[in-house]
Each structure stands twice: as structure tokens, then as C-alpha cells.
Backbone atoms as SQL, in Angstrom:
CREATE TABLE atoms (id INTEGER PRIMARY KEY, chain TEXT, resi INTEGER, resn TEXT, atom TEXT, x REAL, y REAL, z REAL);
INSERT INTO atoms VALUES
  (1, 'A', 1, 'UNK', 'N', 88.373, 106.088, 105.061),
  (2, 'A', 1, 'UNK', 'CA', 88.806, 104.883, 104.384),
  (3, 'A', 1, 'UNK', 'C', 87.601, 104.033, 103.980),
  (4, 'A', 2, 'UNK', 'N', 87.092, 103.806, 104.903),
  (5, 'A', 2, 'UNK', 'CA', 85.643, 103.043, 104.487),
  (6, 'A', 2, 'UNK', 'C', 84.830, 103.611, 104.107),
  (7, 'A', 3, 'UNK', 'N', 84.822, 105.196, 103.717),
  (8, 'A', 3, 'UNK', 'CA', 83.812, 105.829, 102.613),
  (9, 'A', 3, 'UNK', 'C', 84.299, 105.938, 101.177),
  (10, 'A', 4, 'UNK', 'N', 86.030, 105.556, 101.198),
  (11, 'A', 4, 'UNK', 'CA', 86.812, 105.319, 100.095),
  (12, 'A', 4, 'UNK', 'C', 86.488, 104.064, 99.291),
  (13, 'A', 5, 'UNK', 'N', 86.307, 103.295, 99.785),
  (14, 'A', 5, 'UNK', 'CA', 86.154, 101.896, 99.683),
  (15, 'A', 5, 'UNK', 'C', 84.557, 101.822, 99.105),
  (16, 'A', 6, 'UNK', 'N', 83.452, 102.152, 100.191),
  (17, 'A', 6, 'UNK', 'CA', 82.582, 102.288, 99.500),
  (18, 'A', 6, 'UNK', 'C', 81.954, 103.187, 98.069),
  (19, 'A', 7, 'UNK', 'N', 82.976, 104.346, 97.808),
  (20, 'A', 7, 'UNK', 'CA', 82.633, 105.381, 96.311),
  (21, 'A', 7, 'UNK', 'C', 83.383, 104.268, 95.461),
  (22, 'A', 8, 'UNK', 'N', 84.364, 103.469, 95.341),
  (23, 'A', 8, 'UNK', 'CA', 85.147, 102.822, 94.401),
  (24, 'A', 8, 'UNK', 'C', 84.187, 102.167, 93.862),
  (25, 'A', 9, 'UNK', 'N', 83.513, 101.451, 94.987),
  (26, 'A', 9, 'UNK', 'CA', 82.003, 100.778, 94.183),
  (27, 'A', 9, 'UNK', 'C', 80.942, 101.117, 93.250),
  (28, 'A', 10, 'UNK', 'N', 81.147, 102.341, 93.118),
  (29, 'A', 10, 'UNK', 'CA', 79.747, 103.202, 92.759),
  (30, 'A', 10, 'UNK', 'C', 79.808, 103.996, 91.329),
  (31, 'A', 11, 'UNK', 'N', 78.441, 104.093, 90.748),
  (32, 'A', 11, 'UNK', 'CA', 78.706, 105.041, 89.553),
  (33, 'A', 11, 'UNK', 'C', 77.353, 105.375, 89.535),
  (34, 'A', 12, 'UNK', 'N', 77.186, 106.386, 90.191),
  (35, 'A', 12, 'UNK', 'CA', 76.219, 107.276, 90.040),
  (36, 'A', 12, 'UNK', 'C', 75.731, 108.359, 89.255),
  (37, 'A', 13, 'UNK', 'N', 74.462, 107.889, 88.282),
  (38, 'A', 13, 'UNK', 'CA', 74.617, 108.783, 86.622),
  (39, 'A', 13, 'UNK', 'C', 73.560, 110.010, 87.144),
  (40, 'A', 14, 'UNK', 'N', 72.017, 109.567, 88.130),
  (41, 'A', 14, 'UNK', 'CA', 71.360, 110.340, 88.509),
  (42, 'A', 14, 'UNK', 'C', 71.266, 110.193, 89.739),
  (43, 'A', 15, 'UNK', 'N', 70.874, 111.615, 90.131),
  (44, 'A', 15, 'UNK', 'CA', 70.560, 111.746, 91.815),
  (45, 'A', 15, 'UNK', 'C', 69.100, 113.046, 91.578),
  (46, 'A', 16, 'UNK', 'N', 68.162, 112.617, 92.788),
  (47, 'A', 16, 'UNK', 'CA', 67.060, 113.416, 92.593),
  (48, 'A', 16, 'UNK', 'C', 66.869, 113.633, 94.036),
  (49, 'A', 17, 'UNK', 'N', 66.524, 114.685, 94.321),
  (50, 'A', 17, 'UNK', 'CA', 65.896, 115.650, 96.215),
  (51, 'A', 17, 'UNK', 'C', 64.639, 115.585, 95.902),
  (52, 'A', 18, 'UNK', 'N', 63.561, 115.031, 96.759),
  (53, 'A', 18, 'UNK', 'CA', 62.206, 115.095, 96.941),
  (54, 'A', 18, 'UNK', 'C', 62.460, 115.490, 98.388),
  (55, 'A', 19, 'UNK', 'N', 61.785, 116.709, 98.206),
  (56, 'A', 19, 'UNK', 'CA', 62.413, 117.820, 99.162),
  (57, 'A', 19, 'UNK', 'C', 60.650, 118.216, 100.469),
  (58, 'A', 20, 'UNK', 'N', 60.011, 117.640, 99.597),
  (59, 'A', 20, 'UNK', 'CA', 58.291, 117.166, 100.381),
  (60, 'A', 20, 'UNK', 'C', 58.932, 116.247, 101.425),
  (61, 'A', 21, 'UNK', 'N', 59.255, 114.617, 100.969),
  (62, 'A', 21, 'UNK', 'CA', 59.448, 113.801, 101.735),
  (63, 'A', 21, 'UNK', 'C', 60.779, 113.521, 102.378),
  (64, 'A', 22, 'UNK', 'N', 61.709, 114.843, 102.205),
  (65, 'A', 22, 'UNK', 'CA', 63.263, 114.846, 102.789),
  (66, 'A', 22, 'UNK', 'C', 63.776, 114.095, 102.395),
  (67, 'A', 23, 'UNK', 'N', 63.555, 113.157, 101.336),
  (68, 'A', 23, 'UNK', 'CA', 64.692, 111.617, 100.532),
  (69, 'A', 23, 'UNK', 'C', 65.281, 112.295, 99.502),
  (70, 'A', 24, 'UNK', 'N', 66.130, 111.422, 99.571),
  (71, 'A', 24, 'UNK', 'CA', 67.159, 111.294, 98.503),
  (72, 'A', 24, 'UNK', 'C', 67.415, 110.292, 97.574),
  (73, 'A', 25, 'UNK', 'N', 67.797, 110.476, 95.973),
  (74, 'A', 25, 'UNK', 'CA', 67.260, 109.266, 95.179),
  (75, 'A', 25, 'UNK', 'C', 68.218, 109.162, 94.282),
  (76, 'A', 26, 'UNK', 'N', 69.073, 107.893, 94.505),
  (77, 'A', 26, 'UNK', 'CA', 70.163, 107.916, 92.977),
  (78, 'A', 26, 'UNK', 'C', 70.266, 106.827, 92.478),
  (79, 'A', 27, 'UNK', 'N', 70.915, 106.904, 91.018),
  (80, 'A', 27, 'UNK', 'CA', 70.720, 105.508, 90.725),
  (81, 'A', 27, 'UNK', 'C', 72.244, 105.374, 89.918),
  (82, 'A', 28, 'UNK', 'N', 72.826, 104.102, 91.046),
  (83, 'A', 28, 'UNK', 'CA', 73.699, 103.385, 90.446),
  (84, 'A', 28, 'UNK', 'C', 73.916, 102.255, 89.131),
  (85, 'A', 29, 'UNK', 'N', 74.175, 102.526, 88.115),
  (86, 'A', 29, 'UNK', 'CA', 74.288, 101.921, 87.208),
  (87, 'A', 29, 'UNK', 'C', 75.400, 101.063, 87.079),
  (88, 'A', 30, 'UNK', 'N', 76.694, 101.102, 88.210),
  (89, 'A', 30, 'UNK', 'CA', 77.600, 99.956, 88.553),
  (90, 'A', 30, 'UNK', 'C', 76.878, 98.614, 89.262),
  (91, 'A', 31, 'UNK', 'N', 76.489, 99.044, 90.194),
  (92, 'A', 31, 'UNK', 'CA', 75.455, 98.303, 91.468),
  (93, 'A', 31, 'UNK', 'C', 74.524, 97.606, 90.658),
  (94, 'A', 32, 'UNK', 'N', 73.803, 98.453, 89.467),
  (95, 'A', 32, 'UNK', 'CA', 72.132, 98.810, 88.976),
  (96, 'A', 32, 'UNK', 'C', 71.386, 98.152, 89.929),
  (97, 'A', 33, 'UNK', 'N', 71.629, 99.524, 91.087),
  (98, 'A', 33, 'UNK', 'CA', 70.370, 99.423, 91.439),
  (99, 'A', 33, 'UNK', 'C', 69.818, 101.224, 91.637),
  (100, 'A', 34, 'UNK', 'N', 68.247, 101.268, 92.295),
  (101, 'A', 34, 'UNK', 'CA', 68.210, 102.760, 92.732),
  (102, 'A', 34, 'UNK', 'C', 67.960, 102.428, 94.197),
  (103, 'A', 35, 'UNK', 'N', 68.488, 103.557, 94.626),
  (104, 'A', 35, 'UNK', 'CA', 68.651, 103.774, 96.100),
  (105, 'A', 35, 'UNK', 'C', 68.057, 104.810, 96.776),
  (106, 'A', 36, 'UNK', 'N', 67.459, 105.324, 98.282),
  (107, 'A', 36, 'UNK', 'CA', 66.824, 106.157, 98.844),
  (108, 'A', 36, 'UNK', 'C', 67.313, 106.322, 99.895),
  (109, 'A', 37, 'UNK', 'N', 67.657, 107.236, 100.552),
  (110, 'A', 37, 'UNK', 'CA', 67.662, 107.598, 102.343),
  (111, 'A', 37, 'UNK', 'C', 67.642, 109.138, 102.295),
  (112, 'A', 38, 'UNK', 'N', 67.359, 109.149, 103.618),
  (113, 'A', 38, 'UNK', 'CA', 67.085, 110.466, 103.944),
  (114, 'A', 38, 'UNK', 'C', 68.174, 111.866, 103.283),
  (115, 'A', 39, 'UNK', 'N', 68.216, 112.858, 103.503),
  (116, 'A', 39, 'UNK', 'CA', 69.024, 113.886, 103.610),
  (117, 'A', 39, 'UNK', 'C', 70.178, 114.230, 103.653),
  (118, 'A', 40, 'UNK', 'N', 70.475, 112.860, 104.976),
  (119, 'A', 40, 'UNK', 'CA', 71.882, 113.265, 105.300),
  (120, 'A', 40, 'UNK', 'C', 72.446, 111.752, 105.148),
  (121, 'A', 41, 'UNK', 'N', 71.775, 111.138, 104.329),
  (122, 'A', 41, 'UNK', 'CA', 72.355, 109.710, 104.387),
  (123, 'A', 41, 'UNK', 'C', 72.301, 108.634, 104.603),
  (124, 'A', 42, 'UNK', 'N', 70.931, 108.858, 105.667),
  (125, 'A', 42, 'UNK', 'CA', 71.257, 107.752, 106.421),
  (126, 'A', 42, 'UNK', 'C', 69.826, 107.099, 106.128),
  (127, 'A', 43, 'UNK', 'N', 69.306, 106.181, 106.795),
  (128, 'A', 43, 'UNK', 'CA', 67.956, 105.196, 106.506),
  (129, 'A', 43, 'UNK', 'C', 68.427, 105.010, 104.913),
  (130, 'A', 44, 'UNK', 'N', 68.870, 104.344, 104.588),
  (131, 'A', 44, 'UNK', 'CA', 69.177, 104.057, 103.176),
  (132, 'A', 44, 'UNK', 'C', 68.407, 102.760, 102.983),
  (133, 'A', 45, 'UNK', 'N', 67.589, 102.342, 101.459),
  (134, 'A', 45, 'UNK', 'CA', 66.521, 101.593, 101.109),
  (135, 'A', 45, 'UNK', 'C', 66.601, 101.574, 99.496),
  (136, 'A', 46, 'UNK', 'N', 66.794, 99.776, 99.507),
  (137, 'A', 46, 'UNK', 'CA', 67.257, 99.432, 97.496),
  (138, 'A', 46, 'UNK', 'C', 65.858, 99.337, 97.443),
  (139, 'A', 47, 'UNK', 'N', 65.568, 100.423, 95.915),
  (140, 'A', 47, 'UNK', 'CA', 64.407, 100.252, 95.632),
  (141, 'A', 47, 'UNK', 'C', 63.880, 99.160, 94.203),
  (142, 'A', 48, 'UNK', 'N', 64.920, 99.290, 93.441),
  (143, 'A', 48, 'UNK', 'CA', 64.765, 98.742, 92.805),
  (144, 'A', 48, 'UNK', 'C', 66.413, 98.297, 92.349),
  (145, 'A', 49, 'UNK', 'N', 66.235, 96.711, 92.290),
  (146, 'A', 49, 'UNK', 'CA', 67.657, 96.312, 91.486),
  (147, 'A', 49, 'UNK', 'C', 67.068, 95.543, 90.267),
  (148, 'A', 50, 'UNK', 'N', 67.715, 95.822, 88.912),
  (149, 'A', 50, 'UNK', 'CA', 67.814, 95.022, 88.035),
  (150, 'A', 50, 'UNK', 'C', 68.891, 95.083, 86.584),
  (151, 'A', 51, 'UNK', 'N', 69.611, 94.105, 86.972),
  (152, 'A', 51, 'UNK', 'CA', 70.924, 94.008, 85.602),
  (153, 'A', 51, 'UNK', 'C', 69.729, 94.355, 84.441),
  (154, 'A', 52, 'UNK', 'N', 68.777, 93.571, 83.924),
  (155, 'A', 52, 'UNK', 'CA', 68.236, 94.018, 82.778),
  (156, 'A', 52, 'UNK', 'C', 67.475, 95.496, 82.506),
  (157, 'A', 53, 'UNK', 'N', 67.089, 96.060, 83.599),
  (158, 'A', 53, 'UNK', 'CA', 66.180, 97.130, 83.462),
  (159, 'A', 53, 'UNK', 'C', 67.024, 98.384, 83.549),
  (160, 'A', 54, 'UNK', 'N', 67.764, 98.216, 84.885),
  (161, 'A', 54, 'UNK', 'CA', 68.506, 99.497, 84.981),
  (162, 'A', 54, 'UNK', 'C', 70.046, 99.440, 84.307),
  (163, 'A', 55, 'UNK', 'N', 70.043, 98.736, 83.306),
  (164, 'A', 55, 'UNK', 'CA', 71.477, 98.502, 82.083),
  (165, 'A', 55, 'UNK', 'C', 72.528, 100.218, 81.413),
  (166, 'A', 56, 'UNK', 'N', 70.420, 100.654, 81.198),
  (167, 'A', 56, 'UNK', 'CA', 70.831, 101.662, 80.264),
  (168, 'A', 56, 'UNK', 'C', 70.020, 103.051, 81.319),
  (169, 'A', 57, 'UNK', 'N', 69.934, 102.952, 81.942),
  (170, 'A', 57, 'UNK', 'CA', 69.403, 104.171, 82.507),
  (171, 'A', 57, 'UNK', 'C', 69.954, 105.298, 82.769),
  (172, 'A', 58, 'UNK', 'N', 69.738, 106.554, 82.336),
  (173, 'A', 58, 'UNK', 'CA', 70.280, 107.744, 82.359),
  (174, 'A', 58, 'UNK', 'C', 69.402, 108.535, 83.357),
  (175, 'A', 59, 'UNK', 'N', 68.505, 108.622, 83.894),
  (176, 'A', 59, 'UNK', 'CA', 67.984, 109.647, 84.862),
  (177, 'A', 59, 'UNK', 'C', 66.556, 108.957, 85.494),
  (178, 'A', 60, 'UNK', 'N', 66.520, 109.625, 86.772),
  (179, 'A', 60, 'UNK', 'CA', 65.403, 109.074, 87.718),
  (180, 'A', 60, 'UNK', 'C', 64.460, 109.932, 88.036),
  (181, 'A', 61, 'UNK', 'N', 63.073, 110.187, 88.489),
  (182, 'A', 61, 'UNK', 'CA', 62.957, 111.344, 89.055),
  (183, 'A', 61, 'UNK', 'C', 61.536, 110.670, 89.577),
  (184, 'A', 62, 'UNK', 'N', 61.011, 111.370, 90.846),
  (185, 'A', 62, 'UNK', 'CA', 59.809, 111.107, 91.623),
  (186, 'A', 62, 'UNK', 'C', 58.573, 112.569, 91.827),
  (187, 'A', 63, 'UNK', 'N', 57.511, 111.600, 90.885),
  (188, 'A', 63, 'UNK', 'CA', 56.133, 112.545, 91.289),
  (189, 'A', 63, 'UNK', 'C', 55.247, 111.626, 91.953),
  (190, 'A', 64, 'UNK', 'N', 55.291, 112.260, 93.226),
  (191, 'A', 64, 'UNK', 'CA', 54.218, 111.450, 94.420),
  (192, 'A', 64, 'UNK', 'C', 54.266, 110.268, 94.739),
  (193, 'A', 65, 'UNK', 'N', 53.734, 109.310, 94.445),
  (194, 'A', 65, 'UNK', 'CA', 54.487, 108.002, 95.146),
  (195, 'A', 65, 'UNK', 'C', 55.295, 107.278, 93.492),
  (196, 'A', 66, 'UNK', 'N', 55.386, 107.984, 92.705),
  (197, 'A', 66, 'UNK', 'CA', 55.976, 107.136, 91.364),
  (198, 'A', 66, 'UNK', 'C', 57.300, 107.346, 91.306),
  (199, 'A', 67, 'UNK', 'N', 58.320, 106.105, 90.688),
  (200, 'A', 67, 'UNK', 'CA', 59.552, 106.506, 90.659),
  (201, 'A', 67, 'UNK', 'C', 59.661, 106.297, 89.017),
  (202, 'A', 68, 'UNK', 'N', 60.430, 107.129, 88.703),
  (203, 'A', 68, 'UNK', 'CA', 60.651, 107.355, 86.852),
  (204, 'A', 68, 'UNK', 'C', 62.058, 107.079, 86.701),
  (205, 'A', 69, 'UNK', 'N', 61.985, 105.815, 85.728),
  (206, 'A', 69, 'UNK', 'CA', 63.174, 105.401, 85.540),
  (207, 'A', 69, 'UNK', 'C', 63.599, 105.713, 84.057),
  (208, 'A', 70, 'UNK', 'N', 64.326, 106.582, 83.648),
  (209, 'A', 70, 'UNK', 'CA', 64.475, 106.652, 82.179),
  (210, 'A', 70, 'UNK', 'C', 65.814, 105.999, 81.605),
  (211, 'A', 71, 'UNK', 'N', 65.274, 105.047, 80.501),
  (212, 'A', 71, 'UNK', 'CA', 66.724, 104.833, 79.981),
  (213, 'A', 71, 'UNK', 'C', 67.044, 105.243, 78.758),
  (214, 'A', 72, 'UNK', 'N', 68.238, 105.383, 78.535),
  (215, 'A', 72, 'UNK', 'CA', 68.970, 105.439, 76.921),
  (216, 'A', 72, 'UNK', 'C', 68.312, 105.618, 76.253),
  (217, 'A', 73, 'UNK', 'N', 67.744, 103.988, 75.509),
  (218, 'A', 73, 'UNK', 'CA', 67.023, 103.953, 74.761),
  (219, 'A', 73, 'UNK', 'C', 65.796, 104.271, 74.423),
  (220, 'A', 74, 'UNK', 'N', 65.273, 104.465, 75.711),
  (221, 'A', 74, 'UNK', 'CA', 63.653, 105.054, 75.804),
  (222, 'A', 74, 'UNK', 'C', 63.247, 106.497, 75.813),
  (223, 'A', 75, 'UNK', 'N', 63.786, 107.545, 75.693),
  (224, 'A', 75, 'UNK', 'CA', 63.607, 108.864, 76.433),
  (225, 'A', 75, 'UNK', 'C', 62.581, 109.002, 75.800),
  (226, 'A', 76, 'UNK', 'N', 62.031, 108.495, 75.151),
  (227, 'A', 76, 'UNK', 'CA', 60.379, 108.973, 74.728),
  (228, 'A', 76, 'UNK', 'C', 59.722, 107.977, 75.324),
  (229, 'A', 77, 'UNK', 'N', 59.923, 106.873, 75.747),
  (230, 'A', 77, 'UNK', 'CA', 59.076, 106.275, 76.538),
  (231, 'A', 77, 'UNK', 'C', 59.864, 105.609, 78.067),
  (232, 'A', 78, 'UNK', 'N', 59.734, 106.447, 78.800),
  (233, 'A', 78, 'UNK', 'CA', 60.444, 106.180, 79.763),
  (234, 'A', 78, 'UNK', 'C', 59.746, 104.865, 80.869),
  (235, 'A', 79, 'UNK', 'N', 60.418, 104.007, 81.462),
  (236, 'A', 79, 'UNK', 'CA', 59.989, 103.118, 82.358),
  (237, 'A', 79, 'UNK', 'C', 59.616, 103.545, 83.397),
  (238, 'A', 80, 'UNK', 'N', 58.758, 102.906, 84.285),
  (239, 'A', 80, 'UNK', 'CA', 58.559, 103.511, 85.498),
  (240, 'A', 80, 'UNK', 'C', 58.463, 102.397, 86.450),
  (241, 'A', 81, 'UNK', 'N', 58.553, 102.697, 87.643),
  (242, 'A', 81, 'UNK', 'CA', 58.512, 101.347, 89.092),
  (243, 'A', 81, 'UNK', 'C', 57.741, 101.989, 89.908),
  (244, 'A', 82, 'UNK', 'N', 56.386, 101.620, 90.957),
  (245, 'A', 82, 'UNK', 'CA', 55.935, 102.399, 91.864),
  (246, 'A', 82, 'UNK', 'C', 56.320, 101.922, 92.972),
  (247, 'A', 83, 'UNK', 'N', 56.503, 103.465, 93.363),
  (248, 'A', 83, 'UNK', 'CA', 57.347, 103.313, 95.166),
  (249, 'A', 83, 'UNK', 'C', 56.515, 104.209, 95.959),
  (250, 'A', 84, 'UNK', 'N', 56.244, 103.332, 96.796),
  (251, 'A', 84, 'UNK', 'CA', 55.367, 104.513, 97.968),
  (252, 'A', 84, 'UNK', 'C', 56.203, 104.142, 99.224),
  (253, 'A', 85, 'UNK', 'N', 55.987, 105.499, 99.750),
  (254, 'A', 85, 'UNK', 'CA', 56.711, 105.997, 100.863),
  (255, 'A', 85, 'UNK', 'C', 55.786, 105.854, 101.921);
């Protein structure tokens, strides 16, 4: 019930495995925010929230400590946020 409650909330367009550092990476575009925790769920960590930035974002993805935020409108120039682990 209370994992019911919490998916009603959610709209998750990308999800990414950084499978080096065992995290997990998705990004809600209901919420807009992106999110991290481990494997199985748990240690969960907002990495980035923003109504203006993450509006239009279609996919996320992480090389080394960088997080790649791509939106809509940009796919040739995609945004980025740095996140170190």
C-alpha cells in the first residue's frame, strides 16, 4: 500500500545502473527531480531538483563523477550537473 501510494507520485522517463559504484539513477520528471540509492533501493539521495531545468528532460546518464542531464530540447547540447560520490 505504501509502495502504491508512493509510484502514484512518480514518472520516471530515465533510469541509469553505474554498476562500478552499485547506484542507481532516475529521473523523475513529475517530482523533477534526479534521484540515487543503492541497488536495492535503499540510501536514496536528491541530486538534483529543478522545475526549470529538469521540465524537459528525457535521459540521464553518469561518466565518473559527472551526471548528464539531457533534455528535449537540447540533444545536441545536453546539460550537465557534477555529482561526486
Amino acid at each position: 500500500m505504501c509502495m502504491q501510494r508512493y509510484a502514484a507520485r512518480l514518472k520516471v522517463c530515465a533510469l541509469f545502473t553505474d554498476y562500478e559504484s552499485d547506484l542507481l539513477f532516475w529521473l523523475d520528471t513529475k517530482q523533477q527531480v534526479v534521484v540515487s540509492s543503492d541497488l536495492n533501493g535503499q540510501k536514496r539521495s536528491v541530486l538534483l531538483t529543478s522545475s526549470h531545468f529538469l521540465r524537459h528532460a528525457v535521459a540521464i546518464s553518469v561518466f565518473e563523477v559527472t551526471l548528464h542531464v539531457i533534455g528535449y530540447q537540447q540533444l545536441q547540447q545536453p546539460h550537465q550537473a557534477v555529482w561526486a560520490s
